[in-house]
FILO-466159 format. One line per 8 residues: for each residue x, z, y of C-alpha. Coordinates in nm, 3 decimals. Last residue first. Example, Ala and Ser with C-alpha at 12.3 -4.5 7.8 and 13.67 -1.06 7.14 Angstrom:
<recs>
1.367/0.714/-0.106; 1.230/0.780/-0.450
</recs>
This chain:
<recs>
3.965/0.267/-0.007; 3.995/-0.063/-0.247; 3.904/0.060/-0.561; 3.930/-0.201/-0.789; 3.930/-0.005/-1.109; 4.213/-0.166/-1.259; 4.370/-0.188/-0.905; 4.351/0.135/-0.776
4.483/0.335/-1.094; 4.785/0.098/-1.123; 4.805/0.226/-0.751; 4.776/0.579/-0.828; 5.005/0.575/-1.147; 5.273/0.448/-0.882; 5.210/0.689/-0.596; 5.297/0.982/-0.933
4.948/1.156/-1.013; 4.827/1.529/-0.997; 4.549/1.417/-0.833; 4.627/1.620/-0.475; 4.924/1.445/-0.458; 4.811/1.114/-0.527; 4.555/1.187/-0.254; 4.858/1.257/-0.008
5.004/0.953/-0.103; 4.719/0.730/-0.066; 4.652/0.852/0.282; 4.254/0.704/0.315; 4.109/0.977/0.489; 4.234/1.241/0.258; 3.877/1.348/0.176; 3.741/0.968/0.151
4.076/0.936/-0.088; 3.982/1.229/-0.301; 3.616/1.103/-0.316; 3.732/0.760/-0.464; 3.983/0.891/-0.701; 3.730/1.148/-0.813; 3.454/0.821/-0.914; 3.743/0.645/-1.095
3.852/0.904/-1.319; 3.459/1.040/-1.368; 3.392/0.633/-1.449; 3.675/0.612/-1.689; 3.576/0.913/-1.861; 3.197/0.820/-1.912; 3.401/0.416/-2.065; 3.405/0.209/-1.793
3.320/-0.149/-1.878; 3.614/-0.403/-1.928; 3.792/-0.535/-1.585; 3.930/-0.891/-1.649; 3.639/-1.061/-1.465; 3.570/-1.451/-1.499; 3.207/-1.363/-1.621; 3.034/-1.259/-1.323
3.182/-1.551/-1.168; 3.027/-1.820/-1.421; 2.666/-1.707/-1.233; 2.437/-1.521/-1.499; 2.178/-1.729/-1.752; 2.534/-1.735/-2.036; 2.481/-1.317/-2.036; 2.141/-1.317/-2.164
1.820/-1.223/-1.968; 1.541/-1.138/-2.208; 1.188/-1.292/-2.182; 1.088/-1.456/-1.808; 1.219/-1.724/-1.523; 1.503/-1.812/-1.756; 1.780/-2.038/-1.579; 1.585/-1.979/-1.253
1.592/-1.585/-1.334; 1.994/-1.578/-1.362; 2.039/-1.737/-1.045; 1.753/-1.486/-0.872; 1.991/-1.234/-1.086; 2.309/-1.296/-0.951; 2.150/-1.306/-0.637; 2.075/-0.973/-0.652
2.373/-0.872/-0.765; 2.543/-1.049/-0.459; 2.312/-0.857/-0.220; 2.356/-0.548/-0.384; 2.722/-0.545/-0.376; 2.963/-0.838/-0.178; 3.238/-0.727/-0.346; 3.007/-0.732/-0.704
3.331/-0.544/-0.948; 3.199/-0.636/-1.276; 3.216/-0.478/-1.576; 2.869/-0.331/-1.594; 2.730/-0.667/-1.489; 2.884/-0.849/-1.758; 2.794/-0.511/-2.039; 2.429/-0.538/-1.890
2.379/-0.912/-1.994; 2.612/-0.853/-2.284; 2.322/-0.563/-2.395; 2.011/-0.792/-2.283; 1.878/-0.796/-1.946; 1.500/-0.799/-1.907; 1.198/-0.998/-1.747; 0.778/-0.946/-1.789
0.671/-1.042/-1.468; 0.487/-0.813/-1.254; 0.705/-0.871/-0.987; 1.019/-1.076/-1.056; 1.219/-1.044/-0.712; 1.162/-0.707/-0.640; 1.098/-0.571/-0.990; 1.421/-0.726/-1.064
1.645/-0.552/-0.787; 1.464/-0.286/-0.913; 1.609/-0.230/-1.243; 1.945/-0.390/-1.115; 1.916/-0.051/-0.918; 1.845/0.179/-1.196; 2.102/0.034/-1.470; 2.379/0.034/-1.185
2.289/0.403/-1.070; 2.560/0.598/-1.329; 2.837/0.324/-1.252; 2.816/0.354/-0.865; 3.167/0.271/-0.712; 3.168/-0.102/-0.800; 2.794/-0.092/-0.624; 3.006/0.040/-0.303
3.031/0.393/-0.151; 2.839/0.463/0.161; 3.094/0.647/0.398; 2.996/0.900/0.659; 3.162/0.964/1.003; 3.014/1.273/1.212; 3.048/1.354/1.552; 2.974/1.019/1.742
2.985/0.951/2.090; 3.374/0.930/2.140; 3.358/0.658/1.898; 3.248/0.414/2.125; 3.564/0.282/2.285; 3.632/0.179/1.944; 3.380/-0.070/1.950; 3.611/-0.324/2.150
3.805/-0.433/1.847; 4.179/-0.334/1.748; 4.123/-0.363/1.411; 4.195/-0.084/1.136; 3.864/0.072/1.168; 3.677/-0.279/1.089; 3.723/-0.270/0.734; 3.512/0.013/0.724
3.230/-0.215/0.792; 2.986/-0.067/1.055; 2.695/0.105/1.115; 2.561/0.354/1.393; 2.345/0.635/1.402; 2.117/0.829/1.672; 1.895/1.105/1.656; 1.675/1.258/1.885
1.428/1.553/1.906; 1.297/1.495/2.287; 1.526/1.643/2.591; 1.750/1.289/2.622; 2.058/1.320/2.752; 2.263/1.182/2.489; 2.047/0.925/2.447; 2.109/0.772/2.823
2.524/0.859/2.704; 2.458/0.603/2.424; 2.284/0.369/2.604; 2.529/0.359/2.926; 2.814/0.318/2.632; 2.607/0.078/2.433; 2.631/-0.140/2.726; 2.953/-0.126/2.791
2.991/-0.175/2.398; 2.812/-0.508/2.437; 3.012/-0.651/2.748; 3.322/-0.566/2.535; 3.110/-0.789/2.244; 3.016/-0.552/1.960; 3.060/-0.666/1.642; 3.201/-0.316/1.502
2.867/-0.142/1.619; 2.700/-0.384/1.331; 2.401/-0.208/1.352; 2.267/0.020/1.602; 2.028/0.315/1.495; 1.813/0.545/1.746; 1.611/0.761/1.514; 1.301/0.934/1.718
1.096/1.261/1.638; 0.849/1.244/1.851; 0.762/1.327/2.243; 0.592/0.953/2.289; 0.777/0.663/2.376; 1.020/0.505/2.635; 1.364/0.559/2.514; 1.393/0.147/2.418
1.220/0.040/2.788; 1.458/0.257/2.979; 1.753/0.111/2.808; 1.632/-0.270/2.894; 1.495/-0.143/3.225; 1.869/-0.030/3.299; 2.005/-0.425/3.299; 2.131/-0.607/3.051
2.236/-0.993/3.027; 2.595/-0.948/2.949; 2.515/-0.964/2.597; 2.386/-0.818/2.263; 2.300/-0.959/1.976; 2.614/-0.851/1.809; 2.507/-0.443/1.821; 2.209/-0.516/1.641
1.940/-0.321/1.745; 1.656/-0.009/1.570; 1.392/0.211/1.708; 1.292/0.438/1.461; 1.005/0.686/1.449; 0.849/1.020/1.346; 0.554/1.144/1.143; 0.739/1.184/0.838
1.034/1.359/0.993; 1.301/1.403/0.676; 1.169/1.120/0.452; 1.169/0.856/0.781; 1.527/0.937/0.807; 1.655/0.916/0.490; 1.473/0.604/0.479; 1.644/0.489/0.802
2.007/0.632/0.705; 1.939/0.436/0.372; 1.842/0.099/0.455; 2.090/0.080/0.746; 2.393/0.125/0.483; 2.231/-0.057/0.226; 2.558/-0.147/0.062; 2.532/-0.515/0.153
2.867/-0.524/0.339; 3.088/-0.260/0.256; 3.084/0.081/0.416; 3.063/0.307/0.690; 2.806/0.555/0.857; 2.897/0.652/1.209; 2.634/0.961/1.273; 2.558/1.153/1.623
2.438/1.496/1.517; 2.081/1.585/1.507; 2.115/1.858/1.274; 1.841/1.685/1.044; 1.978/1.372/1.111; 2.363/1.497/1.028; 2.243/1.703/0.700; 2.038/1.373/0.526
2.357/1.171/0.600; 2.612/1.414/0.467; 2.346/1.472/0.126; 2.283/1.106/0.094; 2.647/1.005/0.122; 2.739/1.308/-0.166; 2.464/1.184/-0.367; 2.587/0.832/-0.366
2.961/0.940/-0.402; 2.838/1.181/-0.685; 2.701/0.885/-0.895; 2.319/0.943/-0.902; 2.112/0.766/-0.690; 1.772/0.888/-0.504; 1.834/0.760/-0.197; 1.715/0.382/-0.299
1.338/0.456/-0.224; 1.150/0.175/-0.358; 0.867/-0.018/-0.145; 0.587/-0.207/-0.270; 0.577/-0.598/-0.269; 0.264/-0.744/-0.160; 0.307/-0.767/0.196; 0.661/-0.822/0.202
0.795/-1.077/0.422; 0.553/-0.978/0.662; 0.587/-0.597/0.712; 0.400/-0.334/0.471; 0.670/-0.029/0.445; 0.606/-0.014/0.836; 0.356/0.245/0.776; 0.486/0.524/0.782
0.674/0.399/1.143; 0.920/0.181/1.332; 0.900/0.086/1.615; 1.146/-0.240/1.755; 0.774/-0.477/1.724; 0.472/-0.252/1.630; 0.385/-0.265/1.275; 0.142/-0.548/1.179
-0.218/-0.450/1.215; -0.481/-0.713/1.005; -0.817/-0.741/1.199; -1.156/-0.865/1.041; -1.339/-1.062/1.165; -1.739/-1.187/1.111; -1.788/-0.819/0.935; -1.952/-0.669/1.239
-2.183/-0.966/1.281; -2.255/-1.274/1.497; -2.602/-1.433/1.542; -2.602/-1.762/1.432; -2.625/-2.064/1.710; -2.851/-2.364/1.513; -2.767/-2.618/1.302; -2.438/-2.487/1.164
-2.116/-2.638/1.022; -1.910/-2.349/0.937; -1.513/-2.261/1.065; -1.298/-2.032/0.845; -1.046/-1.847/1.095; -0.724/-1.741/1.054; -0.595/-1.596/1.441; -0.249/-1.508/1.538
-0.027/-1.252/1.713; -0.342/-1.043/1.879; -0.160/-0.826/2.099; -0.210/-0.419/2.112; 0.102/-0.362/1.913; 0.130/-0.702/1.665; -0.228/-0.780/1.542; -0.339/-1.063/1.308
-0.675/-1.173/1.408; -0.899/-1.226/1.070; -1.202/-1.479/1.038; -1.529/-1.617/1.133; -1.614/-1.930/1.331; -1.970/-2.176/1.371; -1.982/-2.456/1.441; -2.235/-2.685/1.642
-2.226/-3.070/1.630; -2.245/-3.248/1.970; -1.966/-3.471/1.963; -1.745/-3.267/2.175; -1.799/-2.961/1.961; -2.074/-2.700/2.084; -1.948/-2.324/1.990; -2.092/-2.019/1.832
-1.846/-1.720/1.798; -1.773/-1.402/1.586; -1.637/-1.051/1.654; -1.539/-1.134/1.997; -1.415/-0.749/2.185; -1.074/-0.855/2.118; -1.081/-1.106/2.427; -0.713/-1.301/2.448
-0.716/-1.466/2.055; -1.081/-1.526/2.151; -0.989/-1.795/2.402; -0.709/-1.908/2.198; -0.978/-1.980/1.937; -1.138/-2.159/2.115; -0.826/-2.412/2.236; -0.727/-2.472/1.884
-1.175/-2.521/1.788; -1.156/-2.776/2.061; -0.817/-2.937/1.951; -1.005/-2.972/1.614; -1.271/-3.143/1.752; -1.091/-3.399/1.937; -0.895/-3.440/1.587; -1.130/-3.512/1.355
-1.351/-3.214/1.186; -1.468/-3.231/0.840; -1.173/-3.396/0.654; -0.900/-3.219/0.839; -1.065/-2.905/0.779; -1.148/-2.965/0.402; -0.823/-3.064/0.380; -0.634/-2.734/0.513
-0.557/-2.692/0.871; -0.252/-2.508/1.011; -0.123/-2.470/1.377; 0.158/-2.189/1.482; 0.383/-2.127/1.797; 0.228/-1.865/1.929; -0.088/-1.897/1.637; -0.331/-2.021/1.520
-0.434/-2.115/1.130; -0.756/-2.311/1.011; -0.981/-2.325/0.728; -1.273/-2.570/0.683; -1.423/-2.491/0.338; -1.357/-2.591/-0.002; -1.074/-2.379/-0.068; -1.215/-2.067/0.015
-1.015/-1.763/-0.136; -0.745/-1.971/-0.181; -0.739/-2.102/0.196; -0.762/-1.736/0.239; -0.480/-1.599/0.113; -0.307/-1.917/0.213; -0.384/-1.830/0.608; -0.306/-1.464/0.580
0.045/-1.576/0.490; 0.080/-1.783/0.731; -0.039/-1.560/0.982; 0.223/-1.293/0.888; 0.501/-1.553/0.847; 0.426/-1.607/1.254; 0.436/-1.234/1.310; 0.777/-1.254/1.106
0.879/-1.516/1.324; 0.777/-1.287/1.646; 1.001/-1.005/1.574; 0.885/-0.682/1.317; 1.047/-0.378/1.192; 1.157/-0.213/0.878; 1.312/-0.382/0.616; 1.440/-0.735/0.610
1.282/-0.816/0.938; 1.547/-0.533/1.152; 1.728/-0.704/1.396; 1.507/-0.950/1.579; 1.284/-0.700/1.806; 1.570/-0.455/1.873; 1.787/-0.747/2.035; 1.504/-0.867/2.256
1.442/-0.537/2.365; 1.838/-0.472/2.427; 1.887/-0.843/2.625; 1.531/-0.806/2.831; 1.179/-0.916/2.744
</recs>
C-alpha cells in the first residue's frame, strides 16, 4: 500500500473510516462480547496481529493444541466459503469450531471462534458463523456511523447548531458541496471542522462517498498509483477531504498539487475540501502553494463563539461518554462552563467532563467535580445582549477578513472600544 493509501487508511478512526488497529479493536471487541456470552467455554481471538484465549481455553487446550486451532483458523480466515469446521488435535481429541469473521472490504480482518470438544465430526450449519462487515478502509459510506471504537454508541449530527456563526458555516459549507466548489474550511483545533464538512456531506448525497488523508502523513514516497488508487471507484457522488493541509511537508503539497489537479479533472460528481488552522494563514508554510485550487474559504467558529449551542453540545458530549447513565450539570456547573473561553473547544470540554465524571461517575455534576482551570476565568456569562454583541463582532471581522479597523468602522465603534471589546469576550479573529 503506497504513501496516499496508507495515509487515507490511518486518518480518519475517530469518525468515519477504518485502518488496521481499528480492525484489530473490532475483533477485540467481538471477542469480549462473546467471552460474556459464553464464559465457560473455550473462546479464542485471531487476528493480523491478534491472539486471545479466555480460561476455559487455556484450561482445556495446552499449547500444541492451541497453535493448531491459531494455524486453523488462519486457514479458514483465507476460504469464506467454511461455515464451520471439524479438526483432529495433535493428541487425538476432535474439536469442533463456530464463530464470527470480522470483515474489512472483501478480507476477513479477524476470526472469534468458540471451540467444542466433540466425539465424533458434526455436520456444519448455516448459523456456525456469522460475519460482522466493518466499513471499507479510506471509504466512507451510510453505514460507516458503526466503526470500531464505537459500536454501541449512536451517532449525533452536530450541524444542526444555532448561533448564527454555526448556521452561517453550515449554510457556506452545505452551498460549496452541493455546487461542487473546491472548499478551505478554517478554524481552531477541535472545532469539528472535518466532522462537519463530512456529515454535511453525507446528508446532501446519501448514497455517496468520502475518501479522506491527512496532509502530514504524507511523504516523498508517492508515486501516480497512489492517486490513481484514491479516484478509483464507482460513478458516485465522491468527497475528497485532506486534513491538516497547513502540515503539509513541500514534498506533501507537491503531491497534493498532482492530486488536486488529478481531481480537478475528474468527469464524476466530485467534491473536494481541505482543513486547516487559521492560525496557519499568517505563516510562510509550504501549503500556500495550494490555495490556487480552492474557490471558497469557510470559517468554523469556536465553542467560545457558540453561546446558544453550549447547553446542546455539552448535552451530548455526555451522552457520548456517559451512555445511558443517569448524569447532569447543576446551575454553577453550567454558569463555569458558560463563562469559559475552552481554546482548545470540544475536545477540552469534553475532557472537562470525563474529569468531572471520575469525581462523580453519576447524580448532578457540581462546579468543584470540573478541572481548577475552568474556574480561574475572569469572563462572567454573557448576558442575550452580550452574546448578540459578541456574535456580530465575530461575523463583521470574518466579512472584513480580519482588518480590525475596517470592522470597527462598520460597528460604529472607536479601534479602542473594539479591542476592549476583543479581549473581554476573547475573540481572537
Amino acid at each position: 500500500m503506497h504513501t496516499l493509501v496508507k495515509s487515507a487508511a490511518k486518518d480518519i478512526s475517530r469518525n468515519l473510516l477504518l485502518d488496521r488497529s481499528q480492525s484489530q479493536q473490532a475483533v477485540f471487541e467481538t471477542y469480549l462480547r462473546v467471552e460474556a456470552r459464553a464464559s465457560r467455554q473455550p473462546v479464542f481471538a485471531f487476528g493480523d496481529s491478534v491472539f486471545m484465549a479466555n480460561a476455559p481455553a487455556q484450561g482445556v487446550f495446552n499449547a500444541s493444541e492451541q497453535l493448531t486451532l491459531r494455524e486453523h483458523a488462519s486457514f479458514l480466515m483465507s476460504r469464506r466459503d467454511r461455515v464451520s469446521d471439524t479438526l483432529v488435535l495433535p493428541g487425538g481429541r476432535m474439536v469442533h469450531i463456530r464463530g464470527t469473521r470480522i470483515l474489512a472490504g472483501s478480507e476477513v480482518a479477524g476470526m472469534v471462534v468458540i471451540a467444542d470438544l466433540v466425539t465424533t465430526e458434526r455436520a456444519g450449519s448455516l448459523g456456525d458463523f456469522t460475519e460482522q462487515v466493518l466499513p471499507q478502509i479510506a471509504v466512507a459510506t451510510p453505514q460507516t456511523s458503526r466503526i470500531a471504537g464505537d459500536l454501541y454508541q449512536p451517532y449525533e449530527a452536530i450541524a444542526g447548531g444555532q448561533s448564527p456563526a454555526w448556521v452561517r458555516a453550515c449554510n457556506e459549507l452545505r452551498k460549496a458541496l452541493v455546487e461542487e466548489k473546491p472548499a478551505i474550511v478554517l478554524g481552531e483545533t477541535g472545532t469539528g471542522k472535518f466532522t462537519l464538512v463530512a456529515e454535511i456531506f453525507h446528508a446532501s448525497h446519501p448514497g455517496g462517498r468520502s475518501v479522506s488523508m491527512d496532509a502530514s502523513q504524507l511523504t516523498i514516497e508517492n508515486s501516480q498509483t497512489d492517486i490513481d488508487s484514491l479516484l478509483a471507484g464507482k460513478p458516485e457522488p465522491t468527497l475528497y477531504i485532506v486534513r491538516n493541509v497547513d502540515q503539509a511537508t513541500t514534498e506533501g503539497v507537491e503531491q497534493l498539487d498532482t492530486f488536486f489537479t488529478a481531481i480537478s479533472r475528474l468527469d464524476d460528481p466530485t467534491s473536494f475540501v481541505a482543513t486547516l488552522s487559521d492560525s496557519s494563514l499568517d505563516s510562510d508554510l509550504p501549503f500556500h502553494a495550494l490555495l490556487s485550487h480552492f474557490e471558497v474559504a469557510i470559517t468554523v467558529p469556536p465553542l467560545r463563539c457558540r453561546t446558544d449551542d453550549l447547553s446542546t453540545i455539552t448535552s451530548s458530549v455526555l451522552r457520548k461518554i456517559a451512555p445511558n447513565r443517569k448524569v447532569r450539570l447543576s446551575p454553577d456547573a453550567e454558569r463555569i462552563i458558560a463563562c469559559y473561553s475552552w481554546p482548545r473547544n470540544v475536545s477540552q470540554l469534553r475532557e472537562a467532563l470525563e474529569h468531572a465524571l471520575r469525581r462523580r461517575p453519576v447524580g448532578e455534576i457540581q462546579a468543584q467535580d470540573l478541572p481548577a482551570y475552568c474556574q480561574t476565568t475572569t469572563r462572567h456569562m454573557l448576558t442575550l445582549l452580550e452574546a448578540a454583541e459578541r456574535d456580530t463582532i465575530v461575523a463583521t471581522l470574518q466579512e472584513t477578513e480580519g482588518n480590525r479597523v475596517l470592522a470597527a468602522t462598520r460597528l460604529g465603534m472607536s479601534r479602542s472600544s473594539l479591542y476592549r471589546k476583543l479581549k473581554v469576550y476573547g475573540i481572537t479573529a
